[in-house]
C-alpha positions as CSV (number, residue, x, y, z in Angstrom):
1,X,-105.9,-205.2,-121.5
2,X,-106.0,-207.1,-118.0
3,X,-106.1,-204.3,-115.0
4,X,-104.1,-206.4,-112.4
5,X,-106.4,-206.2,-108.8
6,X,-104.9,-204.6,-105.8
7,X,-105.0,-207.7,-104.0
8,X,-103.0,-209.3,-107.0
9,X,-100.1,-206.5,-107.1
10,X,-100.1,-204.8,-103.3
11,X,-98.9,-201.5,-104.1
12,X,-98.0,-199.7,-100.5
13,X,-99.3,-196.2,-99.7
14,X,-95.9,-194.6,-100.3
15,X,-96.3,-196.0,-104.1
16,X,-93.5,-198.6,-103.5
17,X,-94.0,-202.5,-104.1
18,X,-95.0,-204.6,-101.0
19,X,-92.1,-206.6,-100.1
20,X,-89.3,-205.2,-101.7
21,X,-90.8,-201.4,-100.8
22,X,-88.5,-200.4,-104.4
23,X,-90.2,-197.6,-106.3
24,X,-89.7,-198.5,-110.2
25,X,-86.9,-195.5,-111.1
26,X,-84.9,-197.0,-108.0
27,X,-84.4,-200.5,-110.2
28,X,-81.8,-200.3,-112.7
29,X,-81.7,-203.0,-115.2
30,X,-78.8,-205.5,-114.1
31,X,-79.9,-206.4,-110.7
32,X,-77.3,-208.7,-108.3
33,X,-79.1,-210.7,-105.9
34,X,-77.7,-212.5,-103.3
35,X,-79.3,-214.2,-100.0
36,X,-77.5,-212.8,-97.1
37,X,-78.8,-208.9,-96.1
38,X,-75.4,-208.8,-94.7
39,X,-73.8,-209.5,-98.3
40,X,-75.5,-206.2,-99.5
41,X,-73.1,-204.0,-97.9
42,X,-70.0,-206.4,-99.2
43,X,-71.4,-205.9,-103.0
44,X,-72.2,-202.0,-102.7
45,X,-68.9,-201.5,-100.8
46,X,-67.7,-201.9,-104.6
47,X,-70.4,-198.9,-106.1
48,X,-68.6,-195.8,-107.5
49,X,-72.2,-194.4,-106.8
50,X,-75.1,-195.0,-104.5
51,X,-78.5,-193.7,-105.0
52,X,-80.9,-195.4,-102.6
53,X,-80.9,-197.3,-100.0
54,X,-84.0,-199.6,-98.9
55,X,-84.6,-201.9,-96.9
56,X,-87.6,-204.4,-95.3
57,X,-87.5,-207.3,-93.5
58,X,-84.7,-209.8,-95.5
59,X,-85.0,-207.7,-98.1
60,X,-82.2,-205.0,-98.4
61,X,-81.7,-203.1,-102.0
62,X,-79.0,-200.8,-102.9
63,X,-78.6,-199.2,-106.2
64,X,-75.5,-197.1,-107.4
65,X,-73.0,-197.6,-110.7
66,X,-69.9,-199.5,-110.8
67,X,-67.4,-198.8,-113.6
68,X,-70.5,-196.7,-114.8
69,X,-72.5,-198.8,-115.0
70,X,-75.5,-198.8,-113.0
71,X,-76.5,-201.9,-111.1
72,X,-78.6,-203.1,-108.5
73,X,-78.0,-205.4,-105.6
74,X,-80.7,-207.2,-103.6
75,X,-80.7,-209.9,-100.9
76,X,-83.7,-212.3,-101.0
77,X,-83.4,-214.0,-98.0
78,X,-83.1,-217.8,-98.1
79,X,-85.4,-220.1,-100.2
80,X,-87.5,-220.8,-103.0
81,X,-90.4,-218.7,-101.8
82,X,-88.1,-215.6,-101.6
83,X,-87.3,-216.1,-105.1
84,X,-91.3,-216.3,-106.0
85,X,-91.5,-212.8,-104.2
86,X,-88.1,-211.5,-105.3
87,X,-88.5,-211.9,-109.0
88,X,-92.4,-210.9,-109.3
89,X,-92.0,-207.5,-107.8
90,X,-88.9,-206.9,-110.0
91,X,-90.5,-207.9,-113.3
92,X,-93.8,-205.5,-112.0
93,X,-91.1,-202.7,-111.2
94,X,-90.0,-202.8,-114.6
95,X,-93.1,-203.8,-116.6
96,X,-96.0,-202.9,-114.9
97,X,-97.5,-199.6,-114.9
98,X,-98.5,-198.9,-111.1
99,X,-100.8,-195.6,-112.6
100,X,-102.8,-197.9,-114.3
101,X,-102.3,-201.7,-113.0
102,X,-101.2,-202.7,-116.4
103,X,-98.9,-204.0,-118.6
104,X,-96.3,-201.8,-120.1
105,X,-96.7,-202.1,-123.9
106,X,-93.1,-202.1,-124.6
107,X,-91.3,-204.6,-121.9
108,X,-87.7,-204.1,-120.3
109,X,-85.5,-207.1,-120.1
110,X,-83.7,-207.3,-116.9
111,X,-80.4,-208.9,-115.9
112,X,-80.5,-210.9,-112.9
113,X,-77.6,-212.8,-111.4
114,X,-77.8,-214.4,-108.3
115,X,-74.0,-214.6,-106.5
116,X,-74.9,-217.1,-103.9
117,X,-72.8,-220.0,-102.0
118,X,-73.0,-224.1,-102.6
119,X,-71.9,-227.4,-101.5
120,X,-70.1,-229.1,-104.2
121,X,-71.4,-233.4,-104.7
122,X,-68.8,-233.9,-107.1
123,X,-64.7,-235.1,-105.7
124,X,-62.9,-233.0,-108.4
125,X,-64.9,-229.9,-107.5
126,X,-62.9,-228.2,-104.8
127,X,-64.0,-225.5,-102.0
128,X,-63.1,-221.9,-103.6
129,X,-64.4,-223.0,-106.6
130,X,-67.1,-220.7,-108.7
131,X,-70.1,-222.9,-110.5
132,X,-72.2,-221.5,-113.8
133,X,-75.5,-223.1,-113.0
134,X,-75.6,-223.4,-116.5
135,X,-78.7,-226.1,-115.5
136,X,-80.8,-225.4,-112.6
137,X,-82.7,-228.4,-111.6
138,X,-85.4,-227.3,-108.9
139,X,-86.6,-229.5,-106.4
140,X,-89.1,-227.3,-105.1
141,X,-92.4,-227.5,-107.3
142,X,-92.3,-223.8,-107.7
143,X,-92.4,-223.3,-111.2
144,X,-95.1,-226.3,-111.8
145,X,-98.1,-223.0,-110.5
146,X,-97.3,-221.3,-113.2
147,X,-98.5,-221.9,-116.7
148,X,-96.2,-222.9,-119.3
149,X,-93.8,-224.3,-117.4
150,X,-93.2,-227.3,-119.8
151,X,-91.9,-224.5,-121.9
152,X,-88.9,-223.6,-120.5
153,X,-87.6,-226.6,-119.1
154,X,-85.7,-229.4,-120.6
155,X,-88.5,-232.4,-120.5
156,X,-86.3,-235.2,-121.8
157,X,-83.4,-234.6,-119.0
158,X,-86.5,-234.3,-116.1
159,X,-87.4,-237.3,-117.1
160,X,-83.9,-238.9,-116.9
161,X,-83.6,-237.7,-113.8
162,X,-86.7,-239.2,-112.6
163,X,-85.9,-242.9,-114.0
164,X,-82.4,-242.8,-112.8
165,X,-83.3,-241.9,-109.1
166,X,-86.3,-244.1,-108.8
167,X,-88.1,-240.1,-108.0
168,X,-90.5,-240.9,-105.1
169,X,-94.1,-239.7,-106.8
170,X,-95.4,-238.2,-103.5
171,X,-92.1,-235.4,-103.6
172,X,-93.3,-232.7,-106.2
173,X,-91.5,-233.8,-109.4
174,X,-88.1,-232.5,-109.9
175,X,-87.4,-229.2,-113.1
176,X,-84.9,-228.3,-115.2
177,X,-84.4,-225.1,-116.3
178,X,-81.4,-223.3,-118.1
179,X,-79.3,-220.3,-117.8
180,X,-79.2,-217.8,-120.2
181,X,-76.8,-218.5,-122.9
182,X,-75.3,-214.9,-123.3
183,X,-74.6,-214.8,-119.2
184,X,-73.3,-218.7,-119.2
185,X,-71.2,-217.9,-122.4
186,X,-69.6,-214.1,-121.2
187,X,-68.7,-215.9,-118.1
188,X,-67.3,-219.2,-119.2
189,X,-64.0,-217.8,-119.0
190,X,-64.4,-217.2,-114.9
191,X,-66.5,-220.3,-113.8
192,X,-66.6,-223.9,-114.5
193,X,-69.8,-224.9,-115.5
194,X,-72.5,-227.5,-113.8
195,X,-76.0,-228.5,-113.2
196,X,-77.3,-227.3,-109.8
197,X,-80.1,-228.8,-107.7
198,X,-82.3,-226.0,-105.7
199,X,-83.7,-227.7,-102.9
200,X,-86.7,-226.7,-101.0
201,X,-84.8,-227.0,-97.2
202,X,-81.1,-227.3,-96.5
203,X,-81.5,-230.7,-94.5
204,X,-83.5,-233.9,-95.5
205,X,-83.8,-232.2,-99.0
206,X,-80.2,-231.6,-99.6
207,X,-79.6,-235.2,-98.2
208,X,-78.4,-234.5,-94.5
209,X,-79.7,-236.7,-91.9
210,X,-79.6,-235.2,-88.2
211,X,-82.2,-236.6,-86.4
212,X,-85.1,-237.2,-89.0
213,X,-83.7,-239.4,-91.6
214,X,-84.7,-238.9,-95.4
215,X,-86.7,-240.3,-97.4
216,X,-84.5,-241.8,-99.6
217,X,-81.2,-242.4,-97.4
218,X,-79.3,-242.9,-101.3
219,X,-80.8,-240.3,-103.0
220,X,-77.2,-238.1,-102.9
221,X,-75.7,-241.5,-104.4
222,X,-78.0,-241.6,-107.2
223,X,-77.9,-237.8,-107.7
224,X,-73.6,-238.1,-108.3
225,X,-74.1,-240.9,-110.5
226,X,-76.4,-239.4,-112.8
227,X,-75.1,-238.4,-116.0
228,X,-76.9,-237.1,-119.3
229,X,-75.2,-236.1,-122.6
230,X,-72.2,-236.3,-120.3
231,X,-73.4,-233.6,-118.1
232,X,-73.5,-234.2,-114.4
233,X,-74.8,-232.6,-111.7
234,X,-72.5,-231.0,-110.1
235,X,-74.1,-229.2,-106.7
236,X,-77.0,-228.0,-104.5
237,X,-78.3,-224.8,-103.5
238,X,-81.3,-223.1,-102.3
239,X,-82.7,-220.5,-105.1
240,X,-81.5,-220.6,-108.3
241,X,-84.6,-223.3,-110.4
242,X,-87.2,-220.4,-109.4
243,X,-84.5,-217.6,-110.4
244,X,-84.0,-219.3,-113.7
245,X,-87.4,-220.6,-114.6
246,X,-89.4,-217.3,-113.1
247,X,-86.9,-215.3,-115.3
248,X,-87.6,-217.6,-118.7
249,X,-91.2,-217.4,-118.4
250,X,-91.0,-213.3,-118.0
251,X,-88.4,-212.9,-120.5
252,X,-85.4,-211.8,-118.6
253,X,-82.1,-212.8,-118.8
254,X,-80.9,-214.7,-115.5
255,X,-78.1,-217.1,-113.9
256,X,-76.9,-218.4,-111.0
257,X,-72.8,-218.5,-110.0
258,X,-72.3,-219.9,-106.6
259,X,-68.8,-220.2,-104.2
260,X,-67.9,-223.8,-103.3
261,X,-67.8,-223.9,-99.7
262,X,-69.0,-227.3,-98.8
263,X,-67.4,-230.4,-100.0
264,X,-70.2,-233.2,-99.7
265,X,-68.4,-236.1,-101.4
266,X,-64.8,-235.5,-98.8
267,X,-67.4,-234.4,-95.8
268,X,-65.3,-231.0,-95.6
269,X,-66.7,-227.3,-95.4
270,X,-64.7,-224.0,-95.0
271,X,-66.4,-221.7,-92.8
272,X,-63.9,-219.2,-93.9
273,X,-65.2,-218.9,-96.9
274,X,-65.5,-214.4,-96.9
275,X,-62.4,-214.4,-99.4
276,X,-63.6,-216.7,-101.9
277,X,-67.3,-214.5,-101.8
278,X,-65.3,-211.1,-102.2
279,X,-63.4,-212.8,-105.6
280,X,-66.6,-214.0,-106.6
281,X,-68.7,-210.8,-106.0
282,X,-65.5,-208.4,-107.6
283,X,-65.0,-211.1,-110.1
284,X,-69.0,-211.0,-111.5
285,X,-69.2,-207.1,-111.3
286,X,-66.3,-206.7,-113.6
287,X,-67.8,-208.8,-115.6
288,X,-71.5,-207.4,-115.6
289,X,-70.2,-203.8,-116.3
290,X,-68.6,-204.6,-120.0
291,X,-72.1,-207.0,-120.6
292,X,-74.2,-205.7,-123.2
């Protein structure tokens, strides 16, 4: 059995994990994330219970029980990368024994759902809205590093995608990657369902031009007309192809539900949007605490 190197799995002096500086019994196995520290508070302002409290850097973690049910929420930060960090250290507090740098023989599924906030790229998606990434197509190359990536992603939509957009070879080539099918189905009856780019910035990637124009000045155009198996994509993000592909390779359960805040077809955002973040986040723990 493979002894993972200290250089591979930094294990700080106090035996917590680098980043997240979690010690394994302070991760319970339903896990919130979201990308605002500040949004930690909001989520744990619902907790019945609190245990711990940690925090470093972007990285904020409380853990407690709501309904009785005990639960985890964690803010990543912004951005793929985050995500790369975010979800390693949680599958190693769970499945790695830090004793020995090895795998645990008998592997913990966790529940991960990331409550984040989105601009909508479709007109009959309106701001207040809550989106089931039931698809998460990532534009960041992330999940191409890691072996068996082909796998878990949908290779005859990626390559749909690619035809219909004319994908520019020298961009890393877009993924697709779905949600679990438990999470997507127990929450069909809260959210409408869609198929959500994760993009790699929140400017040129995602289509906005301020004073560096994009590569491909149409590429929003051909992203709204794209249709497969009369899906559509429906709109973009920042995290949730590395949540979902990360989570399929490791063999947790994961998904991404995001607020409409932003509507890029009618040019109109709400900066207002705390209410519709509150339902959302109140709306998702009811929800995660009857989950089996």
């Amino acid at each position: 059995m493979r002894t993972i190197p200290a250089s591979e799995l930094i294990i700080n002096d106090d035996g917590s994990i680098f980043h997240l500086h979690l010690h394994p019994g302070q991760l319970a196995d339903t896990v919130i994330l979201v990308g605002d520290p500040g949004r930690v508070a909001l989520v744990a302002g619902f907790f019945d219970t609190k245990e711990c409290e940690v925090s470093n850097r972007e990285f904020k973690t409380v853990t407690g029980s709501y309904k009785g049910k005990r639960m985890t929420v964690l803010s990543t930060g912004i951005g793929i990368g985050n995500i790369d960090i975010c979800v390693t250290e949680l599958d190693a507090l769970a499945n790695v024994d830090f004793a020995t740098r090895q795998e645990k023989a008998e592997k913990k599924r966790l529940t991960l759902v990331r409550l984040g906030t989105s601009g909508a790229i479709q007109p009959d998606i309106k701001v207040g809205e809550f989106v089931f990434s039931r698809t998460s197509c990532g534009f960041d190359g992330l999940l191409s590093y890691y072996k068996g990536r082909d796998a878990v992603c949908d290779l005859a939509l990626e390559e749909a995608f690619v035809k219909h957009t004319g994908w520019y070879e020298k961009m890393p080539r877009p993924y697709f990657v779905d949600a679990d099918k438990t999470l997507f189905e127990h929450f069909s009856d809260v959210t409408r369902e869609g198929i959500t780019i994760a993009a790699p910035g929140f400017y040129a990637p995602q289509g906005r031009w301020v004073r560096l124009e994009p590569h491909d000045a149409r590429l929003n155009e051909k992203i709204e007309s794209f249709g497969y198996e009369g899906r559509r994509i429906t709109n973009f993000e920042m995290e949730g192809s590395a949540l979902a592909g990360l989570a399929a390779l490791m063999g947790h359960r994961a998904a991404t539900i995001c607020t409409i805040i932003a509507q890029r077809i009618a040019q109109d955002v709400n900066t207002d949007y705390k209410p519709f973040v509150r339902k959302m986040i109140e709306t998702a723990l009811d929800k995660l605490a009857i989950l089996e």
